[in-house]
C-alpha positions as CSV (number, residue, x, y, z in Angstrom):
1,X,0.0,0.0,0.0
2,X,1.1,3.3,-1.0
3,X,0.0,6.8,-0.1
4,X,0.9,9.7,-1.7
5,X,1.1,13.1,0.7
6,X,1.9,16.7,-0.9
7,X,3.9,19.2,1.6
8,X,4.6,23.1,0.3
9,X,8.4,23.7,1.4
10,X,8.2,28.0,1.4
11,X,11.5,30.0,1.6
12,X,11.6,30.5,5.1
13,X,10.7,26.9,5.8
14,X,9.0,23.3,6.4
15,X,5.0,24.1,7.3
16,X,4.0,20.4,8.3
17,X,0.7,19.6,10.5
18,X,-0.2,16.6,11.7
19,X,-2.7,16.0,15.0
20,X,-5.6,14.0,14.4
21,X,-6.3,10.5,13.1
22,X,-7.0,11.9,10.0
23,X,-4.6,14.8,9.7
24,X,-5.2,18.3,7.8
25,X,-2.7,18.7,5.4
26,X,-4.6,22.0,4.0
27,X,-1.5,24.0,2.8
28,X,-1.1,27.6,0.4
29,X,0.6,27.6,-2.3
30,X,2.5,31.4,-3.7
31,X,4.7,31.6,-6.7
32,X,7.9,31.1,-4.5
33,X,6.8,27.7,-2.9
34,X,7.9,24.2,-3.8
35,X,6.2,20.9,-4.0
36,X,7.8,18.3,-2.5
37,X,6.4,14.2,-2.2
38,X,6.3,12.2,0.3
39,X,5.4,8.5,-0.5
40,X,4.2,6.0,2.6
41,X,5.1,2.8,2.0
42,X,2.8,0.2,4.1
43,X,4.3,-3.3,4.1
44,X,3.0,-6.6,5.4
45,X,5.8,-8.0,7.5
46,X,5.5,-12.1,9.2
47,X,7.9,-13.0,11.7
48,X,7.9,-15.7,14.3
49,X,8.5,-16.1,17.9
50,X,7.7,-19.1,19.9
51,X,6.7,-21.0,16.8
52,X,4.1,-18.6,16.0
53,X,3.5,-16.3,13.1
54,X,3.5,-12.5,14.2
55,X,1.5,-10.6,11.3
56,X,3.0,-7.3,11.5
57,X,3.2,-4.0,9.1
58,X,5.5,-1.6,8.9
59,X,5.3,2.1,7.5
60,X,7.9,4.6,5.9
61,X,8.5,7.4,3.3
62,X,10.6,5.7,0.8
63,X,11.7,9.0,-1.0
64,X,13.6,9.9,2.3
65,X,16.3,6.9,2.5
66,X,18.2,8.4,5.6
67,X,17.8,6.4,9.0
68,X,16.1,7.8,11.8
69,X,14.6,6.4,14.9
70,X,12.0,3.5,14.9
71,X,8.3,2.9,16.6
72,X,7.2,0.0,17.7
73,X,2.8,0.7,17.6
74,X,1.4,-1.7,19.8
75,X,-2.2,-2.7,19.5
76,X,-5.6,-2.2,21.8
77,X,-6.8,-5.7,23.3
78,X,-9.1,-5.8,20.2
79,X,-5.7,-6.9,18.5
80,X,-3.9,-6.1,15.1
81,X,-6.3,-3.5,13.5
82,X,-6.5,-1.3,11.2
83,X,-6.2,1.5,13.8
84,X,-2.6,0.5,14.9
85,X,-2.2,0.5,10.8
86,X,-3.3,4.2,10.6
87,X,-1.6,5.4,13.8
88,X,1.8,4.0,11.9
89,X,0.9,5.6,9.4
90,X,1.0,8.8,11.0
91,X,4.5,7.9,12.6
92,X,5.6,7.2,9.3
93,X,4.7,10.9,8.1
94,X,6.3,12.4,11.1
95,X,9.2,10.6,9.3
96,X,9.8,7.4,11.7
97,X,9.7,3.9,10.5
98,X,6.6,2.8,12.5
99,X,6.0,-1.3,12.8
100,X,1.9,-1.8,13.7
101,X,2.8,-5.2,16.1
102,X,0.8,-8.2,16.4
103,X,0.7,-9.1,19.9
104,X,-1.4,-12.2,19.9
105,X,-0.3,-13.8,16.6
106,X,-2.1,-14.9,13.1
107,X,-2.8,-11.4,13.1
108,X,-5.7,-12.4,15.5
109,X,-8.8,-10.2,15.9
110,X,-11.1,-10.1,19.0
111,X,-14.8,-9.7,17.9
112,X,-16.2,-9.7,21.7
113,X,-14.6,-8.7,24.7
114,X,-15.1,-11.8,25.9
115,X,-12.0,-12.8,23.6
116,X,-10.2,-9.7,23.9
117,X,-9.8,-10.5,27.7
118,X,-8.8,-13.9,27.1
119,X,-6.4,-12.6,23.9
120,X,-4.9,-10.1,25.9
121,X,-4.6,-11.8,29.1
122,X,-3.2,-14.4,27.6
123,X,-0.2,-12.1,27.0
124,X,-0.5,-10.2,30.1
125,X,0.2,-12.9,32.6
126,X,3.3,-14.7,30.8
127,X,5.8,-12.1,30.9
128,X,8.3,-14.1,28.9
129,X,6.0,-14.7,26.1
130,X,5.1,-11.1,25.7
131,X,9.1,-10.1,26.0
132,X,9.6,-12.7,23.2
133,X,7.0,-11.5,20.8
134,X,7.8,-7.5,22.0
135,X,11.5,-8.3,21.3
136,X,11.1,-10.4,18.2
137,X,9.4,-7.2,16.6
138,X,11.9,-4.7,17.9
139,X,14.2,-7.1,15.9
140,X,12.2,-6.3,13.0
141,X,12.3,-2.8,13.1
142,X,15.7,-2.6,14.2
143,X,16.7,-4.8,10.7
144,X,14.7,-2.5,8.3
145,X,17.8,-0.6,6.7
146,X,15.9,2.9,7.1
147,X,16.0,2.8,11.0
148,X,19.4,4.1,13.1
149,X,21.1,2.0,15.0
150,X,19.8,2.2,19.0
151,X,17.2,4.5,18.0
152,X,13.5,2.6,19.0
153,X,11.1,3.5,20.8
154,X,7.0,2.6,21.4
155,X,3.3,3.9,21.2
156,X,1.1,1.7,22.7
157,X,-2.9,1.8,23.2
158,X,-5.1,0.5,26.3
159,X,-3.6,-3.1,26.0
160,X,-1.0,-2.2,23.8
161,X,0.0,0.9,26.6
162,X,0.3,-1.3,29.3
163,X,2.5,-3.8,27.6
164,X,4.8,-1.5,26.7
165,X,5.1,-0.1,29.8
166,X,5.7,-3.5,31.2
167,X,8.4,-3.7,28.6
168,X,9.9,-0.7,29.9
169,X,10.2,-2.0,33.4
170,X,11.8,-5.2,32.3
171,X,14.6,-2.9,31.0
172,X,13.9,-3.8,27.5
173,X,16.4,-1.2,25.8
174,X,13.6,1.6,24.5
175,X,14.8,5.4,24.1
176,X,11.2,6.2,25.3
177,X,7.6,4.7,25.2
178,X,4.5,6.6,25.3
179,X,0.9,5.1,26.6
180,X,-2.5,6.5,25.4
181,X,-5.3,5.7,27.7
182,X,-3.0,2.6,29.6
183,X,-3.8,0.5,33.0
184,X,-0.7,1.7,35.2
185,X,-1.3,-1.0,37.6
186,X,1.4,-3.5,35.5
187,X,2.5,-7.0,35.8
188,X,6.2,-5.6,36.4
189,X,6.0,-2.8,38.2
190,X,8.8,0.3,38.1
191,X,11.9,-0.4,39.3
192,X,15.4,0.3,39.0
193,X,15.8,-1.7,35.2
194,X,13.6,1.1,33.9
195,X,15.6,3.1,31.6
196,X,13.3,4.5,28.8
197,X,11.2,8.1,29.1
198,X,7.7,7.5,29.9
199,X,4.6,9.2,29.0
200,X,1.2,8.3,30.1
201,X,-1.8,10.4,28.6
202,X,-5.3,8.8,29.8
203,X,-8.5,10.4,30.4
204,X,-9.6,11.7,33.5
205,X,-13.0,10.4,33.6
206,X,-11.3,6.6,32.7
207,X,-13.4,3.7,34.6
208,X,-10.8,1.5,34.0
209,X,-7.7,3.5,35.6
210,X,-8.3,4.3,38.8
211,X,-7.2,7.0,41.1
212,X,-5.1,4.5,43.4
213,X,-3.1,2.7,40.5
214,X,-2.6,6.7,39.3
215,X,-1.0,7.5,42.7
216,X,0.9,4.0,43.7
217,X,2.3,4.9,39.6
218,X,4.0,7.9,40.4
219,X,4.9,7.5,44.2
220,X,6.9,4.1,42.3
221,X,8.1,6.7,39.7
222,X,9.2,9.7,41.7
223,X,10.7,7.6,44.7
224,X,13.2,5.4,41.3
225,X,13.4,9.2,40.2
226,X,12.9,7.9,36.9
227,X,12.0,10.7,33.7
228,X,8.2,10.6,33.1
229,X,5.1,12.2,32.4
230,X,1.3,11.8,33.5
231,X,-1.2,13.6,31.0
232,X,-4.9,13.6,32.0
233,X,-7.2,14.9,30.2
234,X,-10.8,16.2,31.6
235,X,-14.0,14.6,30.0
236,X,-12.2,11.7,28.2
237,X,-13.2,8.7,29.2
238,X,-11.5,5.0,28.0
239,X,-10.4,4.5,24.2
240,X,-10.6,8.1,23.3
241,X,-8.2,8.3,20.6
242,X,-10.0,5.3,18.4
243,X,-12.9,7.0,16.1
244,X,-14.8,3.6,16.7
245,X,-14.7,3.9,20.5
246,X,-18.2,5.5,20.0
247,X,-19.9,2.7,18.3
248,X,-18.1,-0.3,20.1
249,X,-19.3,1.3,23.6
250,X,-23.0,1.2,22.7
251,X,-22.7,-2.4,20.8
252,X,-21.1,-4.0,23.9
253,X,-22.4,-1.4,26.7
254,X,-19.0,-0.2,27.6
255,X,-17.7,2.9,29.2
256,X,-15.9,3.7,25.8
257,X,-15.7,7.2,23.7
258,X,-13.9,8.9,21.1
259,X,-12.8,12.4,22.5
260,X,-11.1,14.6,19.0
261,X,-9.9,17.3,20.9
262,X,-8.3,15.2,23.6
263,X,-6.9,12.8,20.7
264,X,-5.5,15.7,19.4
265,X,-4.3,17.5,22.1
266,X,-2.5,14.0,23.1
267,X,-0.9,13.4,19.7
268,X,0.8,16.9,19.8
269,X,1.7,16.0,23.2
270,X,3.3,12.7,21.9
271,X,5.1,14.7,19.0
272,X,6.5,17.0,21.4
273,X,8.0,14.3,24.0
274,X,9.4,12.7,20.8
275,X,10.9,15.8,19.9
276,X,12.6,16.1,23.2
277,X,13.7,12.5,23.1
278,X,15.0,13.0,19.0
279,X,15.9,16.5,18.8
280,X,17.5,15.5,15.1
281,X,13.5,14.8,14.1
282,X,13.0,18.5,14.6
């Protein structure tokens, strides 16, 4: 799969915009300005780790061929999605190569929650087998001849922001990871291994993250004085940066709901902390 994406490079500059799922790229073009191409490149990718076939897919501009930094996308307990596929997407036009993970293997899908408990739990309560699958795609990425050496880090959503958090406290080696609407209670909790940057954006009015896990995080995090960051934002309420948040809540009577402005406001937020963390992205 190929998209095709049109920036206007002006004299004094790069004008680049990029903050919802589906981002404005709305530019204006004056007799001085120059039309550049980007081309995303989305490739199907299989790997295996503990006999199993991962079904993976990575995203990059192929018209920019120098390395930079690598993000692992890992996916909601609904598994391997189109979502994570568009969210790598969008890491792929901030000019990262972005690899959309498959967690649970087959590229398996949970239709019910009922499976997506038992999917992600699964994966949840064997550390090892998560590490092997999380590591066997870092692998991946780190072999694609577009990403720098050393240079990977990880999004992860609900499921997928927990894991990688867990990750993280393993001391799998991650420049930074960054959780959108992610349990903080974790099967490995911080501790002196952690060496990544962490940032935790959830929304305030989450069911499923509860004031107590919020507090026990941080006290862990402040007393390891490791580098992180809590975002909370007011209103938003579990699985508010997936558009279909909204129509799986009423189809399986969960306390799910898209919030735009606070997926927005969270995806600048992400872009900044990556900024910070890859100044050379800039």
């Amino acid at each position: 799969m190929i998209k095709q994406f049109y920036f206007i490079v002006l004299a004094a500059g790069f004008l680049f915009s990029s903050c919802s799922t589906e981002p404005n790229r709305e530019s204006t073009v004056d007799e001085e300005s120059l039309i550049t191409e980007m081309s995303i490149v989305g490739e199907e990718v299989s790997y295996q780790s503990d006999s199993v076939t991962m079904n993976g897919y990575i995203a990059y501009d192929e018209t920019d061929t120098t390395q930079r930094p690598g993000v692992l996308v890992v996916h909601e307990w609904w598994g391997h999605t189109d979502y994570v596929r568009e969210r790598a997407d969008m890491l792929a036009e901030l000019g990262f190569i972005a690899l959309a993970v498959d967690m649970y293997g087959d590229g398996k899908q949970a239709e019910h929650p009922d499976n997506a408990k038992k999917f992600s739990g699964m994966v949840m309560q064997n550390m090892e087998l998560a590490e092997n699958r999380f590591t066997e795609a870092m692998e991946v990425l780190k072999k694609h001849p577009q990403t720098a050496d050393g240079k990977i880090s990880a999004i992860g959503y609900c499921f997928g922001g927990s894991l990688i958090l867990a990750m993280a406290n393993k001391g799998v080696d991650l420049d930074a990871v960054a959780a959108f609407h992610s349990g903080v209670q974790l099967p490995v909790a911080p501790n002196e291994k952690l060496q990544a940057r962490i940032l935790v954006q959830n929304g305030a009015d989450d069911p499923f993250v509860s004031a107590e896990s919020v507090a026990n995080f941080k006290a862990a995090m402040d007393s390891l004085q490791k580098s992180y960051t809590y975002e909370s934002y007011p209103g938003a309420v579990h699985a508010y940066t997936n558009p279909e948040a909204d129509s799986l809540g009423k189809k399986f009577d969960l306390p799910l709901a898209y919030d735009a402005e606070a997926d927005a406001k969270s995806w600048e937020r992400m872009k900044e902390f990556f900024s910070e963390v890859y100044p050379e992205m800039d």
